[in-house]
Structure formats: C-alpha cells, structure tokens
FIFIGU-45920 format. One record per residue (C-alpha): residue in three letters; chain; x, y, z. Coordinates in Angstrom, 3 decimals. Each point is the difference from the previous one (the first is absolute). Layout:
BEGIN
r,c,px,py,pz
ALA,A,X,Y,Z;
...
***
This chain:
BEGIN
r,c,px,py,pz
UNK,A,24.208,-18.406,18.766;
UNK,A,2.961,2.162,-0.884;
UNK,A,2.854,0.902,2.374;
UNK,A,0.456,3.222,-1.134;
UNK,A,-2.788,1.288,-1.942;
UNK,A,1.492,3.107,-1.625;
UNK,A,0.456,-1.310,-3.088;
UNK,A,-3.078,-2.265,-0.221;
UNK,A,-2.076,3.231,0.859;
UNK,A,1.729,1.969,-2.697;
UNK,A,-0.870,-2.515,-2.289;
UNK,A,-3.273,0.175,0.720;
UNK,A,-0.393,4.153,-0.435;
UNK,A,1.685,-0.724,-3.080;
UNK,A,-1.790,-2.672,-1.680;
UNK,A,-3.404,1.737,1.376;
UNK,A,0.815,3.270,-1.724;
UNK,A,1.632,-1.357,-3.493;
UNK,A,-1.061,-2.706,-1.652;
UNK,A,-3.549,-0.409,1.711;
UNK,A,-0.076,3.668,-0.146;
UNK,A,0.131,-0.206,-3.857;
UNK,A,-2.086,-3.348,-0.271;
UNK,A,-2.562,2.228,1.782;
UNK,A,0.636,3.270,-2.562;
UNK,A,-0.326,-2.473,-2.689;
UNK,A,-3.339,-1.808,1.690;
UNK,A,-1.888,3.531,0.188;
UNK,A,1.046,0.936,-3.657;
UNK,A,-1.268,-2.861,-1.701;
UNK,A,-3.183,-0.316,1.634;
UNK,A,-0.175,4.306,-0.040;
UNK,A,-0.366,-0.899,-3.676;
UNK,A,-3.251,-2.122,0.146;
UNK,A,-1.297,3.581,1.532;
UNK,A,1.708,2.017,-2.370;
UNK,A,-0.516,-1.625,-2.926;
UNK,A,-2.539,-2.728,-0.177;
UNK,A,0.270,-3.266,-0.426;
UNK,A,2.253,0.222,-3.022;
UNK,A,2.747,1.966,1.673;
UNK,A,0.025,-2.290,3.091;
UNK,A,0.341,-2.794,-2.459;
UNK,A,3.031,1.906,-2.214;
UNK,A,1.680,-0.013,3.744;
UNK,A,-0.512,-3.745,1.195;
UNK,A,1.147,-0.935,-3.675;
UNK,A,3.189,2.450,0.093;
UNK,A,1.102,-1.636,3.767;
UNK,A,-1.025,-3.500,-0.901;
UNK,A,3.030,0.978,-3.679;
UNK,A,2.765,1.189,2.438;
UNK,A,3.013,-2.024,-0.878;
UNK,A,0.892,-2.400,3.429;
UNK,A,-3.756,0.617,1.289;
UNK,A,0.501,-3.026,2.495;
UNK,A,3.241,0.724,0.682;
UNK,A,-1.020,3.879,0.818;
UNK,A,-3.112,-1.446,2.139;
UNK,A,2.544,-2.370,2.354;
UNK,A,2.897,1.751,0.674;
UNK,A,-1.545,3.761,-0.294;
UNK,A,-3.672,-0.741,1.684;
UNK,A,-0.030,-2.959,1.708;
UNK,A,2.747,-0.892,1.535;
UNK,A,0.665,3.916,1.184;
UNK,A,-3.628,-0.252,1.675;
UNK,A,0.335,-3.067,1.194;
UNK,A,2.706,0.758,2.506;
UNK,A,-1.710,3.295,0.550;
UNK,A,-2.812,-1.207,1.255;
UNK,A,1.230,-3.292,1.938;
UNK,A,2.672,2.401,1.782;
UNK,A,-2.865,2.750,0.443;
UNK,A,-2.077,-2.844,1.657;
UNK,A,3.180,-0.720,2.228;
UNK,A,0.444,3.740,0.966;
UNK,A,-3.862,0.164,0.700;
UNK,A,-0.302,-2.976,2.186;
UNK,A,2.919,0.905,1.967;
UNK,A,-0.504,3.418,0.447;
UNK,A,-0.319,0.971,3.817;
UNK,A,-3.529,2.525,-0.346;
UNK,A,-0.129,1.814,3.036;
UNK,A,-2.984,2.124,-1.171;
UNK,A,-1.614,-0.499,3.046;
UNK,A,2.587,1.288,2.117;
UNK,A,0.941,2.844,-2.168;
UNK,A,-2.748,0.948,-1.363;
UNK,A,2.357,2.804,-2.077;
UNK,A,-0.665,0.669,-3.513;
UNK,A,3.605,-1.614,-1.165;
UNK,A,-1.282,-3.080,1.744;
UNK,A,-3.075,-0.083,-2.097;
UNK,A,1.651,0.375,-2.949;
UNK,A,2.370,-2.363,0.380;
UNK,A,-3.149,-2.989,0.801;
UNK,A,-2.456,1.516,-2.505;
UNK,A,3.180,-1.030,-2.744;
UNK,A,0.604,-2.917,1.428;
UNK,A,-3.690,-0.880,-0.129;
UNK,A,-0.873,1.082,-3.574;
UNK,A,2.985,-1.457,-0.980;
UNK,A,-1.678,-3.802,0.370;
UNK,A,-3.042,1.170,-0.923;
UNK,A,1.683,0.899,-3.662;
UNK,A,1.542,-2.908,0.251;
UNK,A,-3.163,-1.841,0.450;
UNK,A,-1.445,1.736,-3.281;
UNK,A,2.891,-0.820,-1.822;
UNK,A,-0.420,-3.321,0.693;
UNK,A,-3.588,-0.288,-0.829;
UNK,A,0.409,2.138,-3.147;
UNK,A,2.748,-1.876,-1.523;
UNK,A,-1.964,-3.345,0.948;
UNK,A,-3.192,1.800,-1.776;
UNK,A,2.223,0.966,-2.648;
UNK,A,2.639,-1.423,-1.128;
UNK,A,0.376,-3.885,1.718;
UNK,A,-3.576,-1.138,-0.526;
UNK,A,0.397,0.574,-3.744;
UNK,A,3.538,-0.910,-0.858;
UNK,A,-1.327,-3.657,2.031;
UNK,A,-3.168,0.017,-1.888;
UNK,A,-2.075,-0.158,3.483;
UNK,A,-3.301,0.931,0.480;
UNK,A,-0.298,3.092,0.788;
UNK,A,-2.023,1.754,3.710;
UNK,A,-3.726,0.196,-0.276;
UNK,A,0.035,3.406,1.539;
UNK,A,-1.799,2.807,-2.337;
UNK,A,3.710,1.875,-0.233;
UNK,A,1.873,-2.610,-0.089;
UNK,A,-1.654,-1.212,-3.217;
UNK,A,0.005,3.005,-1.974;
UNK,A,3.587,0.343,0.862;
UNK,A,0.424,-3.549,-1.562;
UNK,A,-2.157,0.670,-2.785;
UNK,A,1.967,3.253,-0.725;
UNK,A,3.285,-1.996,0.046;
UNK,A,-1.357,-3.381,-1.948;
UNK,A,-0.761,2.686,-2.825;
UNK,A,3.140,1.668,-0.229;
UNK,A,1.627,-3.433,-0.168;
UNK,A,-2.245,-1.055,-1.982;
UNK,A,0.153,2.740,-2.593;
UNK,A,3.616,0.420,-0.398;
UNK,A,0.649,-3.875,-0.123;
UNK,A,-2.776,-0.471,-2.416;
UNK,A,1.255,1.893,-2.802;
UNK,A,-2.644,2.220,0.114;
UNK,A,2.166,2.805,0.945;
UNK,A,1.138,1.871,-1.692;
UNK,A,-2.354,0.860,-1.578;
UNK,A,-1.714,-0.616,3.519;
UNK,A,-4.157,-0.331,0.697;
UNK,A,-1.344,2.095,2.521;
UNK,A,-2.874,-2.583,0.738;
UNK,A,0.251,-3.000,2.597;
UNK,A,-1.596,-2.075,-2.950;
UNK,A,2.436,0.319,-2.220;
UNK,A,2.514,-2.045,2.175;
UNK,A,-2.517,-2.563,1.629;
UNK,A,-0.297,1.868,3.232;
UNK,A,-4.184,0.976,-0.027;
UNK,A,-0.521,-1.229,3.386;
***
C-alpha cells in the first residue's frame, strides 16, 4: 500500500490515541450518566452534545473521518501482518496477534453499533428484530423523539409521552 509506512503508521498511533481516544472519553461519560443519574441526567447530556455549536462539523472531521482511516489502515496492518505464532510461540508474538485480532473484532462492533445506532435511524430504516437490538432502537427513537418533540425541556420520563409505548 504505502512505500514507506513510517508516516502512515504514525498516523495511525496518533489518530487512535487522540481524537477516537476522546470520542471514546466522551462515549463512556454520557452514557455513565444514564447510570449515574437516571434517565433525566442521560437526557441533560444527549441534549447538551446534540447544542454544541458545529455538531456535524465536530462529528466529520473530529470522529469520523479520524476513525475512518484508523480503522481501514488498522485493517491493512492486520491483514498484512506476518503472525508467526506458531513458530514462536513467545509471549511478544502473542501479543502482537492477540492485537491484531481484537483489533477487527472492535472494528466489527463498531460497525454493527453505529449501524444499530446511528445509520438505521438517521435513514429512517427498520430497525433488527433481535431482543437488544430493539431496545437499543427504542432507547434512541425516544431520545430523538423527546428532544425534537418539544417535550424537553421540560422532558417526560414515560415512553408514552412521546409516542414510543411499544
């Protein structure tokens, strides 16, 4: 892919530590809140990050495009990674495949959860039939619901109040 990959590597460290490091800060904050404090709190939080100033412009340039070229060059690095695990069966060795292998499978989650989350609803799909995959819609199709609706604030802590009873 890359003649020299020095650069393209660095890149990579960097743009896995920074920005996705604080999308992921920011990701276990908010929904810390829903345990923290209820349903309200949560709520306060989604409300507060959907009012930042340059929201989409913060989402493309600080989450998306950052990940995307972390993960596509991750996936690069993975698949052309020489594993030699079963030669060396030394505990560097191990390391170095177990990363490369949990890598894709985060990958593969953040895939499915933005899909689940985010893609399915901003498309107005249908959403999976799975058990968890429905409640996570549910959750979502509420909070959307709530703070488009008007009825926030002051906000409703019941599905019923925005049309989500189901």
């Amino acid at each position: 892919m890359f003649k020299n990959s020095y650069y393209s590597r660095k890149l990579h460290s960097l743009l896995g530590v920074i920005p996705v490091g604080f999308f992921l800060i920011e990701h276990l904050l908010t929904n810390y809140k829903a345990f923290s404090g209820g349903h309200a709190a949560f709520l306060d939080q989604v409300y507060w990050l959907h009012e930042l100033p340059l929201v989409l412009f913060l989402e493309i340039f600080g989450i998306w495009i950052p990940l995307a070229y972390h993960a596509i060059y991750g996936l690069y690095v993975a698949y052309t990674a020489k594993n030699n695990v079963s030669n060396y069966g030394y505990f560097r060795n191990q390391m170095f495949m177990l990363q490369r292998v949990t890598g894709v499978i985060t990958f593969l989650f953040v895939a499915w959860h933005f899909f689940q989350t985010r893609f399915q609803i901003t498309l107005g799909l249908e959403q999976g039939k799975s058990e968890s995959a429905c409640m996570t819609s549910r959750r979502i199709r509420f909070i959307l619901c709530c703070t488009a609706s008007g009825s926030y604030p002051p906000y409703s802590t019941s599905a019923t109040a925005c049309g989500l009873s189901s």
